[in-house]
TORKOL-4160 file (C-alpha; in steps of 0.2 Angstrom, whole numbers, padded with zeros to 4 digits, m for minus):
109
<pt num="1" X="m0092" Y="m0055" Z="0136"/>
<pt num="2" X="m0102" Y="m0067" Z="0128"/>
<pt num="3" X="m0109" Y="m0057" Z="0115"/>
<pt num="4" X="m0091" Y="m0052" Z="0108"/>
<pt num="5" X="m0088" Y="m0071" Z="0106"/>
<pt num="6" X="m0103" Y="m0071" Z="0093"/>
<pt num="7" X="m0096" Y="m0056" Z="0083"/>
<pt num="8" X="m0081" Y="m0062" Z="0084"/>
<pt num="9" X="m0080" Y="m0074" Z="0069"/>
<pt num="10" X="m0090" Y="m0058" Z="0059"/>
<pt num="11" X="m0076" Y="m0045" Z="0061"/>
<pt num="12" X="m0060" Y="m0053" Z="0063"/>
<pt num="13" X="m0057" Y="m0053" Z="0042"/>
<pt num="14" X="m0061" Y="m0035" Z="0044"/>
<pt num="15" X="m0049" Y="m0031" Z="0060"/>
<pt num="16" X="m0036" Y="m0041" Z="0049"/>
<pt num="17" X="m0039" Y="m0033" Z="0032"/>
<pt num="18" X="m0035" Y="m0014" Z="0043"/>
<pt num="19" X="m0020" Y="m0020" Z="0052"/>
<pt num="20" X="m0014" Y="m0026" Z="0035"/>
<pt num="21" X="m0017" Y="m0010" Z="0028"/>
<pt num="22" X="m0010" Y="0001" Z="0044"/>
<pt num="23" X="0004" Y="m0011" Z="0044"/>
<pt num="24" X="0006" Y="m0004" Z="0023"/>
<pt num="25" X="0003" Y="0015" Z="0025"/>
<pt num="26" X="0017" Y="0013" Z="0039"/>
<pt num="27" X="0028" Y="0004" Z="0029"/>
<pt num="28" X="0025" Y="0012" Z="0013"/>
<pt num="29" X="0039" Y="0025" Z="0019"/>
<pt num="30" X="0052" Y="0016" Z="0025"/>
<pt num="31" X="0052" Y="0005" Z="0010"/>
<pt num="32" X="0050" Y="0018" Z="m0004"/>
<pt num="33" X="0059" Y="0032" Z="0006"/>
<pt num="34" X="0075" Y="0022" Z="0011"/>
<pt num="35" X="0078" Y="0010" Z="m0006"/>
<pt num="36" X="0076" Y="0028" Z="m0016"/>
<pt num="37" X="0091" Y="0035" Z="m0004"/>
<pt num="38" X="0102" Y="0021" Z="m0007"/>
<pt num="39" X="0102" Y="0020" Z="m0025"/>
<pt num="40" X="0104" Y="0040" Z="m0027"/>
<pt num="41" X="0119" Y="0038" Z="m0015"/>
<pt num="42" X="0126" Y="0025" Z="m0025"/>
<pt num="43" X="0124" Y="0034" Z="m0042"/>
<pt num="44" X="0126" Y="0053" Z="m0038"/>
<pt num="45" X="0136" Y="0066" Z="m0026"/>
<pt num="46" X="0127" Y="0080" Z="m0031"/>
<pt num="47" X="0117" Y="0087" Z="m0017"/>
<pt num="48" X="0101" Y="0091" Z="m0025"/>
<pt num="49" X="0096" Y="0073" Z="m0028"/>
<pt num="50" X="0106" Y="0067" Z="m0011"/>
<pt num="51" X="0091" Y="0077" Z="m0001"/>
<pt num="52" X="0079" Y="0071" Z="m0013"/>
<pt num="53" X="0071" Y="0056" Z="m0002"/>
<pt num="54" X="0073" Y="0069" Z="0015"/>
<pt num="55" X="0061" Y="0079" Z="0005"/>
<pt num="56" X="0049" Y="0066" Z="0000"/>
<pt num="57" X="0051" Y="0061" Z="0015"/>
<pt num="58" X="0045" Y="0079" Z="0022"/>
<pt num="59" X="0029" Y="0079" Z="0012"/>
<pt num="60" X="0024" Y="0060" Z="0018"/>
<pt num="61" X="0024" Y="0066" Z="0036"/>
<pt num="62" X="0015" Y="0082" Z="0032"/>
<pt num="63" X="0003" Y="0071" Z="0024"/>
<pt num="64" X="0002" Y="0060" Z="0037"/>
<pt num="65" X="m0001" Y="0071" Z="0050"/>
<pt num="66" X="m0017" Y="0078" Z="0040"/>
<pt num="67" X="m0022" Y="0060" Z="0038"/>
<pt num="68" X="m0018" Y="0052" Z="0057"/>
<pt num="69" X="m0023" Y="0068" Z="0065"/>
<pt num="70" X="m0035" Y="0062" Z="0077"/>
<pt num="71" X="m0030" Y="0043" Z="0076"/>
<pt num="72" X="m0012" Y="0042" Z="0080"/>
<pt num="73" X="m0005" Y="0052" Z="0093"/>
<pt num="74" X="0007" Y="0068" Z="0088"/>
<pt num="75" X="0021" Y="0061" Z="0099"/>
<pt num="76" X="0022" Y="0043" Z="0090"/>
<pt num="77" X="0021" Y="0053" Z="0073"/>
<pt num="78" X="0036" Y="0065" Z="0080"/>
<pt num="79" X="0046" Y="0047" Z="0085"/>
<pt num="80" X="0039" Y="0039" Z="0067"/>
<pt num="81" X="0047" Y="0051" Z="0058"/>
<pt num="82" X="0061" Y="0053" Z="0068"/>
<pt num="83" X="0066" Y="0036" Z="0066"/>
<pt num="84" X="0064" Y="0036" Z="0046"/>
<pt num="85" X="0075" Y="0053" Z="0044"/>
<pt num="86" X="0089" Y="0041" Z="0054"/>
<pt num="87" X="0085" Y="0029" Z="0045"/>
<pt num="88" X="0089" Y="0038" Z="0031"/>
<pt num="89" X="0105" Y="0046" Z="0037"/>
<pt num="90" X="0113" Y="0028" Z="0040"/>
<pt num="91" X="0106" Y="0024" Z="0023"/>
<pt num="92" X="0117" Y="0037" Z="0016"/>
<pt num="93" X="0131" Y="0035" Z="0028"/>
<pt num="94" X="0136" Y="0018" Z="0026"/>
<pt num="95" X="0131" Y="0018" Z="0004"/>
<pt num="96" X="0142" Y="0034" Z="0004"/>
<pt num="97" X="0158" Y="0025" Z="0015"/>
<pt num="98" X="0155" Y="0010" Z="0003"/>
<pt num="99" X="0154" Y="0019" Z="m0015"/>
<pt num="100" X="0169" Y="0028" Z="m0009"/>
<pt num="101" X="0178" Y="0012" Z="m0003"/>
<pt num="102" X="0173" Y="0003" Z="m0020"/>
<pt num="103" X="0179" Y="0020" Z="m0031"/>
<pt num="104" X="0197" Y="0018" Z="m0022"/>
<pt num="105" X="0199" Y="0000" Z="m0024"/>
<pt num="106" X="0193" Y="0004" Z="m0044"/>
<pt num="107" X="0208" Y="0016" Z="m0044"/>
<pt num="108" X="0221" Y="0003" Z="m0036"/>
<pt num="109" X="0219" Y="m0008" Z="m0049"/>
């Protein structure tokens, strides 16, 4: 044990810079994926553009299978991306009832 305390100072800048960037490649989605759905919900109801960040969003986790393959297990990916397309979806739900909500109150007044 006592050898890893005399590495230890050596590689803890180099275990902090890769969770810093793990903690940025899985972000990176999230981020990008849901801020883009709840500004094309807020400007558009055309369908096209509405299923434009489920797409994106599509080829990130084929992408990030290719990538993670042997370093993050299939069934976290699966739960990963499962939880970003809800993400999405409440995304979408809740700017949709709101842009609707702040149209009718536009058209009252």
């Amino acid at each position: 044990m006592f050898h890893v305390l005399l590495v230890l100072p050596i590689l803890a800048p180099f275990l902090a810079l890769y969770g810093a960037v793990a903690a940025v490649l899985l972000g990176a989605p999230f981020w990008v994926g849901v801020t883009l759905q709840v500004i094309v919900t807020a400007v558009t109801e055309k369908r096209f553009p509405l299923c434009l960040p489920a797409v994106l969003g599509g080829v990130c986790a084929v992408g990030y299978f290719f990538l993670f393959r042997g370093v993050i297990p299939l069934w976290f990916q699966g739960i990963y991306w499962a939880v970003f397309y809800l993400c999405l979806w409440l995304a979408w739900l809740v700017v949709g009832k709101l842009r609707a909500a702040v149209l009718r109150w536009l058209g009252r007044r």
